[in-house]
C-alpha positions in Angstrom: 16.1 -6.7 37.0 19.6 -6.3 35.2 21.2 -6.7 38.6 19.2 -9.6 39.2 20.5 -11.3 35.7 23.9 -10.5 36.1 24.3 -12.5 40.0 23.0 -15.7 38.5 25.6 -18.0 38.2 27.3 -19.4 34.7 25.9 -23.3 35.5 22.4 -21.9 36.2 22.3 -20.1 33.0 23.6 -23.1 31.3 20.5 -25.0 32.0 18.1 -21.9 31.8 19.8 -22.1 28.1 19.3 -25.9 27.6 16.0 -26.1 28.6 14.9 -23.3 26.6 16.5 -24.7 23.8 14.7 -28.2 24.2 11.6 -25.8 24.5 12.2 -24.3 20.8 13.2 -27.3 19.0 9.8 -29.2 20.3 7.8 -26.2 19.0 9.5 -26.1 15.3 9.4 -30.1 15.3 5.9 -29.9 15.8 5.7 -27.6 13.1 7.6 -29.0 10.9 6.4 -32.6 11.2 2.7 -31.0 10.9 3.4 -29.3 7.8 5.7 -32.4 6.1 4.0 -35.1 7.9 7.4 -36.3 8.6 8.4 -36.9 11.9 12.2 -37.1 12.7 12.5 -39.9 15.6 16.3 -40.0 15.6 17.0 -36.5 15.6 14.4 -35.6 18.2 15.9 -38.5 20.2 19.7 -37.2 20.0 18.5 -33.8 20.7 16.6 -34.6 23.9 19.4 -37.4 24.8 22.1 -34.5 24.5 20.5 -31.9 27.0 18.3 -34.2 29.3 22.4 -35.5 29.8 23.7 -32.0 30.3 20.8 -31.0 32.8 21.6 -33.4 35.0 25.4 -33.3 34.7 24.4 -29.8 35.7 22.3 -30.9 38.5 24.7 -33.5 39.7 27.7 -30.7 39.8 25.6 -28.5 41.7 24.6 -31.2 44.3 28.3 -32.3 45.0 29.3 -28.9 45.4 26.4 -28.0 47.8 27.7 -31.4 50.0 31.1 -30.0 49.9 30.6 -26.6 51.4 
């Protein structure tokens, strides 16, 4: 398993990362807006905004360089 982690490469971690972090804030805004009954639109829009965009940047650099080779 430790091998394993250590050949995957920096970009796919990168979106491994993202999409975990999308994962987390959905379950503490949940939370959070259950508990306060206050949701936060904008912020839940910025944060989703921000790393849908870098997951497909991600996606996009890995397409090109898969056509290149």
């Amino acid at each position: 398993m430790v091998r394993r982690i250590g050949t995957i490469k920096d970009l796919t971690k990168y979106v491994v990362f993202s999409i975990i972090v999308v994962i987390i804030y959905t379950i503490a805004e949940f939370v959070t807006s259950t508990i306060t009954g206050i949701s936060h639109d904008v912020l839940t829009g910025c944060v989703y905004g921000f790393f849908a965009g870098e997951i497909v940047l991600c996606g996009m650099i890995k397409i090109f360089k898969l056509k290149r080779e």
